[in-house]
C-alpha positions in Angstrom: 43.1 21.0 -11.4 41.5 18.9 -14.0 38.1 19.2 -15.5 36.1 18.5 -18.7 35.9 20.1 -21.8 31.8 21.7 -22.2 30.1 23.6 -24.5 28.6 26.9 -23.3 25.8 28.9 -23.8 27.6 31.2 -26.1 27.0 34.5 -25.0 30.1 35.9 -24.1 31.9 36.3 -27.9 28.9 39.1 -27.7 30.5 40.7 -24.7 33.9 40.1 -25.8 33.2 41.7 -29.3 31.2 44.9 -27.2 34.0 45.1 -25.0 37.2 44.3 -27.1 39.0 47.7 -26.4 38.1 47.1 -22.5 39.6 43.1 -22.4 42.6 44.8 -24.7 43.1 47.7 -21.9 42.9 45.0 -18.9 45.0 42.0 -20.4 47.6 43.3 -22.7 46.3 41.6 -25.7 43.5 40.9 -27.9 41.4 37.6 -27.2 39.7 35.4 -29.2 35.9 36.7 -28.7 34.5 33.2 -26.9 35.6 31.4 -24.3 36.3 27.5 -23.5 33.9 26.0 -21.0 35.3 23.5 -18.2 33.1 21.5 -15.7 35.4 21.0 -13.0 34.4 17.9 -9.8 34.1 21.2 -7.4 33.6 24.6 -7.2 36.0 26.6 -7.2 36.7 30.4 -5.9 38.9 32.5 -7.6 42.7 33.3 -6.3 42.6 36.8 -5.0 45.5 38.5 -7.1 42.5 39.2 -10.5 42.4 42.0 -12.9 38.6 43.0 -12.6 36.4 45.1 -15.0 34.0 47.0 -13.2 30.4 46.8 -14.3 30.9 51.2 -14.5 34.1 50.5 -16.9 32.1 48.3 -18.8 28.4 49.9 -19.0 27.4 46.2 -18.3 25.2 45.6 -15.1 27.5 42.9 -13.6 31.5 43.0 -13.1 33.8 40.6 -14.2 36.7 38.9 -12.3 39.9 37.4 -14.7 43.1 35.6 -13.6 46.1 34.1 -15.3 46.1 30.4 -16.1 47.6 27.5 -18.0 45.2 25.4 -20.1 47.2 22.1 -21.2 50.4 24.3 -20.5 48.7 26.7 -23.1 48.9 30.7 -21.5 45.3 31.4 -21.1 42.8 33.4 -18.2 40.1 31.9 -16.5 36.7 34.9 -16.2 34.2 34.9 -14.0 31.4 37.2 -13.8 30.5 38.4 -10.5 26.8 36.8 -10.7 28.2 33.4 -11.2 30.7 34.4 -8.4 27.6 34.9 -6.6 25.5 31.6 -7.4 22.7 33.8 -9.6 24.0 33.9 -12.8 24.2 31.1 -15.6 27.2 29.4 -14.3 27.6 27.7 -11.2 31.1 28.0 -9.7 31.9 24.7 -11.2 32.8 25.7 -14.4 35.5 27.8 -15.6 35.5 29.9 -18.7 39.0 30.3 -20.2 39.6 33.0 -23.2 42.9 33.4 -25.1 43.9 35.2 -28.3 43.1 32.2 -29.8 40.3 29.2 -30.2 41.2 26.8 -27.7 39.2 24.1 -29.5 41.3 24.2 -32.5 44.3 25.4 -31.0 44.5 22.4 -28.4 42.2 20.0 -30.6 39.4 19.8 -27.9 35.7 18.1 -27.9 33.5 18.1 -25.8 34.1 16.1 -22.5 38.4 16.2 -22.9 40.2 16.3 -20.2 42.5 19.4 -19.6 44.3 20.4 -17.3 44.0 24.1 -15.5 46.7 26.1 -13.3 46.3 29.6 -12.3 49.4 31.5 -12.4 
């Protein structure tokens, strides 16, 4: 799928920061603390094979779904938290927030409104 490169409100690299042992645990790595916004045409819904962190793993209030994918060919996961899952979070299920274990931005020389292409694994 192809969508557009947006920035975001910013609040994950908190979450990713408070969490950092937690995303380490669940994905095998360390990831950059931010993630890269996409605005796809359409929602979408997440493939059901996901690593989740539950909101009682976390001591967040809301969980969070993740999934393997390919930004640009670039190995990568695509999170969602379960509010925007659910329509009453910040994000509606048109955009896509990718993390890696590095910025995105400068590692695939984005701005906002690129054009990248996203595959989930």
């Amino acid at each position: 799928m192809q969508g557009k490169v947006k920035t975001g409100i910013g609040n994950l690299t908190y979450w990713m920061v408070k969490l950092k042992d937690i995303y380490v645990q669940k994905l095998g790595r360390e990831m950059y603390p931010g993630s890269l916004n996409i605005e796809l045409p359409e929602p979408i819904d997440f493939p059901q094979s996901k690593i989740r962190i539950e909101p009682c793993e976390s001591a967040n209030t809301v969980g969070v779904s993740i999934t393997k994918c390919t930004i640009n060919g670039h190995s990568a996961f695509a999170l969602r938290t379960d509010k925007n899952d659910s329509g009453s979070g910040d994000h509606p299920k048109t955009i896509l927030e990718i993390i890696s274990e590095v910025r995105l931005r400068d590692h695939l020389d984005l701005k906002d409104s690129d054009i990248v292409e996203v595959i989930f694994d």
